[in-house]
C-alpha positions as CSV (number, residue, x, y, z in Angstrom):
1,X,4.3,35.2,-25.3
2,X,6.4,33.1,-23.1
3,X,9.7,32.4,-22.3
4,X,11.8,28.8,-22.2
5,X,15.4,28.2,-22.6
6,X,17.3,24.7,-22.9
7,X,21.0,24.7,-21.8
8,X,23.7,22.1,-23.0
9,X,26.2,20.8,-19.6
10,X,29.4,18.8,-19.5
11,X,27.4,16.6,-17.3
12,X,23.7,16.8,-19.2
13,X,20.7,19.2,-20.0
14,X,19.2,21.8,-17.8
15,X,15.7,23.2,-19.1
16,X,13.0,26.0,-17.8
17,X,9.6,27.1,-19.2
18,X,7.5,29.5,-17.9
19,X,3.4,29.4,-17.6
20,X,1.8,32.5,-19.1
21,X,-0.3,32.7,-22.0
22,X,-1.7,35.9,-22.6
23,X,-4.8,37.2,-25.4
24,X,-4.5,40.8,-23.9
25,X,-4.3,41.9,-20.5
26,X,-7.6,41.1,-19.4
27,X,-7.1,36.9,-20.2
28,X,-4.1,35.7,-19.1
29,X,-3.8,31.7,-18.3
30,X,-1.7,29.6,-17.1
31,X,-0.6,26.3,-19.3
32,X,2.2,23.9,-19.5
33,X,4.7,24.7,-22.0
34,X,7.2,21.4,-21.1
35,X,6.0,18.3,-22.1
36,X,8.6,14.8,-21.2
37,X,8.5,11.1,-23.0
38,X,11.0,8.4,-21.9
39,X,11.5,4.6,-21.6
40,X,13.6,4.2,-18.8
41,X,17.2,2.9,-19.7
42,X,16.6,3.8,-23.3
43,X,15.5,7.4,-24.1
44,X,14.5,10.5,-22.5
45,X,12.8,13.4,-24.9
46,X,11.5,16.7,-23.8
47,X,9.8,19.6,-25.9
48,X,9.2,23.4,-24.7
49,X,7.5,25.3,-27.0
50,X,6.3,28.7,-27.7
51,X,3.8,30.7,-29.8
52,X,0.5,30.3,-30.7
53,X,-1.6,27.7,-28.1
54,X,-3.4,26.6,-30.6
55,X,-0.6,25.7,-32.7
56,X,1.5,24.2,-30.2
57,X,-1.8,22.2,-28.3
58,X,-2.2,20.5,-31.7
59,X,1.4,19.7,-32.2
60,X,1.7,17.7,-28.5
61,X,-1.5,16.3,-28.7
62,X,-0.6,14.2,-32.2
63,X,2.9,13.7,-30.7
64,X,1.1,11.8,-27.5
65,X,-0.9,9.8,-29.5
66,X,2.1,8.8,-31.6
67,X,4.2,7.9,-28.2
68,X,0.7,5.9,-27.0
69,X,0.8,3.6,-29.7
70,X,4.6,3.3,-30.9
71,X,3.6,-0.7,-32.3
72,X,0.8,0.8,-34.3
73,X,2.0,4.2,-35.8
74,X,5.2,5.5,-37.3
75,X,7.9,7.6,-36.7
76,X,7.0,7.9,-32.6
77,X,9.4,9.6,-30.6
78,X,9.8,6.1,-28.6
79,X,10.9,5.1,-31.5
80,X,13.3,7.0,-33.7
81,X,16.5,5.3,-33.5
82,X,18.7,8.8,-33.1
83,X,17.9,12.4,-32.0
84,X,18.1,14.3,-35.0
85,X,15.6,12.0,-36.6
86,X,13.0,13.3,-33.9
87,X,14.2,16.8,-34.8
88,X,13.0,16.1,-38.2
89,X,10.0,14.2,-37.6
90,X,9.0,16.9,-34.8
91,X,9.6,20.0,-36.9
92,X,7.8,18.3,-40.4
93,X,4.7,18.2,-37.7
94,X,5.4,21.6,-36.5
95,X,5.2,23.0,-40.3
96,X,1.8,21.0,-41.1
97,X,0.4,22.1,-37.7
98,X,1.0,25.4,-38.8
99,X,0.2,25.4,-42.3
100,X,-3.1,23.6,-41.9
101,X,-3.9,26.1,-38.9
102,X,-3.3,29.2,-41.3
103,X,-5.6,27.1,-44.1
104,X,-8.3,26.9,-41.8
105,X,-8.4,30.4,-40.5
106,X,-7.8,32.7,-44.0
107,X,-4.5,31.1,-45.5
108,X,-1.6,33.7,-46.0
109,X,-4.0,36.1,-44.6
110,X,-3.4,34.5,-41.1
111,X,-0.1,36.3,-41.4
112,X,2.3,34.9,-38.1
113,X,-0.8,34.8,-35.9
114,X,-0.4,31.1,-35.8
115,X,2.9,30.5,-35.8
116,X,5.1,28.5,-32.8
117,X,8.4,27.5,-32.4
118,X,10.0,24.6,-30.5
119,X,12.9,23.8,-28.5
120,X,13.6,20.0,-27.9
121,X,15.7,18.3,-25.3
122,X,16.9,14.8,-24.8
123,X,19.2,11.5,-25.2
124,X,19.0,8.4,-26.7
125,X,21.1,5.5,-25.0
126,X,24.4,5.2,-26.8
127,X,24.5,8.6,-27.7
128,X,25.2,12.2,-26.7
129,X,22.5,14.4,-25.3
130,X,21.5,16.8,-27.7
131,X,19.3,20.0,-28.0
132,X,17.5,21.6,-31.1
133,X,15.7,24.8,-31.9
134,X,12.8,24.0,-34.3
135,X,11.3,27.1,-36.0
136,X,7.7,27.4,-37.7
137,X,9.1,26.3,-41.0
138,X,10.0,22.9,-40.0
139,X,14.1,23.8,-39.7
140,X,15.7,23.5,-37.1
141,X,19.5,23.9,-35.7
142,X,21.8,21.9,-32.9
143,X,23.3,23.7,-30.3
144,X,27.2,23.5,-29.7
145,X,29.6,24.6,-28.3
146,X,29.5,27.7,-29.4
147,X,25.9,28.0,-29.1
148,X,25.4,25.8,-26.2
149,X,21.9,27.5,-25.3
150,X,18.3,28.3,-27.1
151,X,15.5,30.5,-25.8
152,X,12.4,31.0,-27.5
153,X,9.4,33.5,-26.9
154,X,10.6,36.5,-25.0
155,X,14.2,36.1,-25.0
156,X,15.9,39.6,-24.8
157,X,15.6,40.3,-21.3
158,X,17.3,37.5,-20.2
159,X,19.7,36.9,-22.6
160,X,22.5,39.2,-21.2
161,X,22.5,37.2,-18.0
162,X,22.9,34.2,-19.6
163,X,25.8,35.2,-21.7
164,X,27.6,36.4,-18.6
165,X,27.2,33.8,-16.4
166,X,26.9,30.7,-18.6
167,X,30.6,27.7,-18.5
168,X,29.8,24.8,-20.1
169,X,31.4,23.2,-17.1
170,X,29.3,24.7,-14.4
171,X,27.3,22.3,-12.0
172,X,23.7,21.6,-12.4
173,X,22.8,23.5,-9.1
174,X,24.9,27.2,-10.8
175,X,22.7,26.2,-13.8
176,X,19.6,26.2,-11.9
177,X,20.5,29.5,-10.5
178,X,21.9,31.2,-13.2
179,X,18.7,30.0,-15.3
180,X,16.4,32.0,-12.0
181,X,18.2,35.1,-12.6
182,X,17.8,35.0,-16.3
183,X,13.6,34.4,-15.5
184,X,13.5,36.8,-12.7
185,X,15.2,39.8,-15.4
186,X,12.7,38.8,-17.9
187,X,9.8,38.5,-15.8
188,X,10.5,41.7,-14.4
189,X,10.4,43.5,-17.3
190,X,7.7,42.0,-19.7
191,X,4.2,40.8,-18.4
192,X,3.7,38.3,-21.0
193,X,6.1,35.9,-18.8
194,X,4.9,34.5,-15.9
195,X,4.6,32.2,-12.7
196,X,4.9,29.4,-12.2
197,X,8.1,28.0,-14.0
198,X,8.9,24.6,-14.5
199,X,12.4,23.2,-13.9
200,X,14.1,19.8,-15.5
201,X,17.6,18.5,-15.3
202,X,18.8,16.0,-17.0
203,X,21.6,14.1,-16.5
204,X,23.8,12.0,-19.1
205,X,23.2,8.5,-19.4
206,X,20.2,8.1,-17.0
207,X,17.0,8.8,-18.8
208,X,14.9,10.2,-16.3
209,X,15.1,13.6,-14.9
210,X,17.5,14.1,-11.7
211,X,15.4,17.0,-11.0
212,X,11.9,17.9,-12.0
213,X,9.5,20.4,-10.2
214,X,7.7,23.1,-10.5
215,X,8.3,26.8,-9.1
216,X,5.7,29.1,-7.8
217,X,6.0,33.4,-7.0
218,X,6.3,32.2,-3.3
219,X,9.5,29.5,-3.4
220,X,11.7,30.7,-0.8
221,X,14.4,29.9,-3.3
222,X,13.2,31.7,-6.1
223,X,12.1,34.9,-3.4
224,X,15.9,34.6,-2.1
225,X,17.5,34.6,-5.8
226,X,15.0,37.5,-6.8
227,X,16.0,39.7,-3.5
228,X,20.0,39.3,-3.4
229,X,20.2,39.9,-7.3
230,X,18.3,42.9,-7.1
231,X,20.5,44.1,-4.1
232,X,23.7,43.0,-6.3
233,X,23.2,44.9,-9.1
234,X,22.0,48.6,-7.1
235,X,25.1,48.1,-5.1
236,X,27.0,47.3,-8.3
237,X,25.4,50.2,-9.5
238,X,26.5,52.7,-6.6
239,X,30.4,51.0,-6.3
240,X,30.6,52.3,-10.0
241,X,33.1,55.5,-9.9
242,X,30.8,58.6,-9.5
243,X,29.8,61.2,-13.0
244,X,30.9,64.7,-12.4
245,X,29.4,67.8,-14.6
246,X,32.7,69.6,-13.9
247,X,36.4,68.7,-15.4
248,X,38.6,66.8,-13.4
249,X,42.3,68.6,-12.6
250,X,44.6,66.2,-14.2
């Protein structure tokens, strides 16, 4: 399992991913679930994805050979003239990927074992950022403003947090932290999400990420957002007015 989420600003995108992958509790790994493409001054395009490694190592891999070699192949994301063409070019590869997978390894059998999902990121010059939720099937929907957000993988811890805090006209540094909180509930409460995470922000009209690192269990940031939000919410807890077994007088 994992855990990514892909937020829509005023002023751009702002995206996180953790690390883990996980085939029971005695082989956990740590891969790259954010993967970036851009031509500087022209586009910038950037897939999370989630689900099976398999599924989702076969999907990048044709999607980097495609971007290697825009002259000589088709339908590369360096070359897609708007962003919901690279929706649908990106999920119709998604639902082969998956399809083929589940051929190769006992058809409808297979079940969801080999399934992924996919959220993707990005802007194309002369037009608006956008972000899109691609599921196995190849479908996918745009978020707006009044779902300005996606997750995918293990989404219900954090989602609450989210929700709360989220204003479409927040700076990129209260979306930074508000996304920590939401990874820091979630990886609190479900092993399958783990360190490090990786962090992107990208602003309108540039192309390139303003901010792009990665974030290990010891960042002093991340240590400092963990601490204070657990001492927010038990002294939130204990300012809460006090449950009495016996009636009050009225």
């Amino acid at each position: 399992m994992t855990y990514c989420v892909g937020m829509v600003l005023d002023k751009g995108l702002v995206l996180m991913s953790d690390t883990r992958t996980n085939s029971g509790v005695d082989n956990i790994s740590v891969f790259r679930k954010m993967y970036r493409w851009s031509v500087p001054g022209q586009r910038i395009i950037t897939l999370m994805t989630a689900g099976n490694l398999a599924t989702t190592q076969a999907v990048i891999s044709k999607l980097e050979e495609r971007s290697k070699a825009p002259g000589e192949r088709q339908n590369s994301l360096l070359e897609l003239p708007t962003m919901f063409q690279v929706a649908v070019e990106v999920g119709k590869l998604l639902r082969e990927t998956v399809q083929q997978t589940q051929a190769e390894n006992g058809g409808a059998a297979a079940g969801s074992r080999f399934t992924a999902s996919i959220i993707l990121a990005g802007q194309i010059a002369g037009m608006e950022p956008r972000l899109f939720m691609i599921y196995p099937e190849g479908n996918f929907i745009e978020a707006s403003f009044d779902t300005p957000f996606f997750q995918i993988g293990e989404t219900k811890y954090g989602r609450p947090i989210l929700i709360r805090g989220y204003d479409r006209n927040m700076s990129f540094e209260d979306a930074v932290k508000l996304l920590m909180v939401s990874f820091d509930s979630t990886l609190k409460a479900n092993l399958s999400v783990g360190m490090p995470l990786d962090l992107m922000v990208i602003e309108r009209d540039t192309f390139e990420p303003l901010h792009e690192r990665r974030i290990e269990s010891d960042d002093r940031y991340y240590v400092a957002i963990s601490t204070s939000w657990s001492n927010a919410l038990r002294n939130a807890f204990h300012s809460l007015p006090d449950y009495t077994f016996y009636q009050q007088a009225e």
